[in-house]
C-alpha positions as CSV (number, residue, x, y, z in Angstrom):
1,X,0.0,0.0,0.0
2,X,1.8,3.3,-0.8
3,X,2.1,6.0,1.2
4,X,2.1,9.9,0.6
5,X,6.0,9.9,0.0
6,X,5.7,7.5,-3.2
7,X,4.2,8.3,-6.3
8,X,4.3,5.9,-10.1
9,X,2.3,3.7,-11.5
10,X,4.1,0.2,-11.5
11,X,6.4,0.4,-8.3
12,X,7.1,2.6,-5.5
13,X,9.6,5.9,-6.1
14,X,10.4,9.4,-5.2
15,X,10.8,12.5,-6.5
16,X,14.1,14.5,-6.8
17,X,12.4,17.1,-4.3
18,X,11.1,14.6,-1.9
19,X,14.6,13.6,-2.1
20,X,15.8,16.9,-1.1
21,X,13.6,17.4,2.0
22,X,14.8,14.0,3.2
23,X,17.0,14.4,6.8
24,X,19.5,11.9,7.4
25,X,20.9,11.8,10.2
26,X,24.8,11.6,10.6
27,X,27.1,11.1,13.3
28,X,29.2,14.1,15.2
29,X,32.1,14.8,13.1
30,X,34.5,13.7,16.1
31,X,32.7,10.5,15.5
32,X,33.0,10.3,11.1
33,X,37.0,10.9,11.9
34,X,37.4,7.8,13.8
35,X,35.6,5.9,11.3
36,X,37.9,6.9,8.9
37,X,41.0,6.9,10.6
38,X,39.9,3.2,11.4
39,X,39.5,2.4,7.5
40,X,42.9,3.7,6.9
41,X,44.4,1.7,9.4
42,X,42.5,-1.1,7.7
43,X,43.7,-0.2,4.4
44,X,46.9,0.1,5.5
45,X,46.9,-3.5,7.1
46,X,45.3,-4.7,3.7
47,X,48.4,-3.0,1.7
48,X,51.1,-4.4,4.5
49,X,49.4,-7.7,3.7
50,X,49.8,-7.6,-0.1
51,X,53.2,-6.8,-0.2
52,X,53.8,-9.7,2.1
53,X,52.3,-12.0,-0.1
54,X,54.0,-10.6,-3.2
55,X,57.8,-11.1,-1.1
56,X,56.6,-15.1,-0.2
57,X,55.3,-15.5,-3.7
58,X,58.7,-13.9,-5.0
59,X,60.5,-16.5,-2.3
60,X,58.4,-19.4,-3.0
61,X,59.3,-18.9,-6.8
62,X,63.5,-18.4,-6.2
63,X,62.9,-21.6,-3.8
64,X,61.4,-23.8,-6.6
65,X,63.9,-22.9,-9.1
66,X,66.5,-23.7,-6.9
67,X,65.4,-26.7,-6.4
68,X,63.8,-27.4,-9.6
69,X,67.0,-25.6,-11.4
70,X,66.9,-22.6,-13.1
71,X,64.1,-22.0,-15.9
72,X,64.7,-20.8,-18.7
73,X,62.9,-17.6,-18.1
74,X,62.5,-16.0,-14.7
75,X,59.4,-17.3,-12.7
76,X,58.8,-14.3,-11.4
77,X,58.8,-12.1,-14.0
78,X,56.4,-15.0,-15.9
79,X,54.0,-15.4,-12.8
80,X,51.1,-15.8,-15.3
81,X,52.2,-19.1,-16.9
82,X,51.3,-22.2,-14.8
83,X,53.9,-23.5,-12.3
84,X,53.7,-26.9,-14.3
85,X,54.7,-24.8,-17.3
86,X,57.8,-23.1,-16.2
87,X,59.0,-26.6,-14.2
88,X,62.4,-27.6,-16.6
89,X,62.2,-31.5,-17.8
């Protein structure tokens, strides 16, 4: 059942100046900088973690071809071909 707010035919919606009138309430700006300065510190931790896996991926590579022998081309610089690929028979 719609109410005074909605107006259309086959669904629901509202108008650009309903839209303007609309209140919404926000937190005290004290508040909105601790949210952000806690997804920074997130996104920091998230880009920490990235280069950490790039330096064990980089390791894990050097370990297999010293063990495997050295490939013909570097496995780190061809990351996108499968492992099985760059093994040397």
């Amino acid at each position: 059942m719609p109410n005074e707010a909605t107006v259309g035919s086959t669904f629901p919606s509202i108008t650009t100046e309903q839209l303007r009138t609309l209140k919404i309430p926000l937190p005290p700006l004290a508040e909105q900088e601790k949210i952000v300065a806690e997804i920074e510190a997130e996104q920091r931790l998230v880009e920490a973690n990235r280069q950490l896996i790039d330096r064990m991926e980089q390791k894990i590579a050097a370990t297999l071809a010293r063990i495997w022998g050295e490939p013909e081309k570097d496995p780190i610089a061809d990351a996108t071909q499968p492992i099985a690929e760059q093994v040397v028979a």
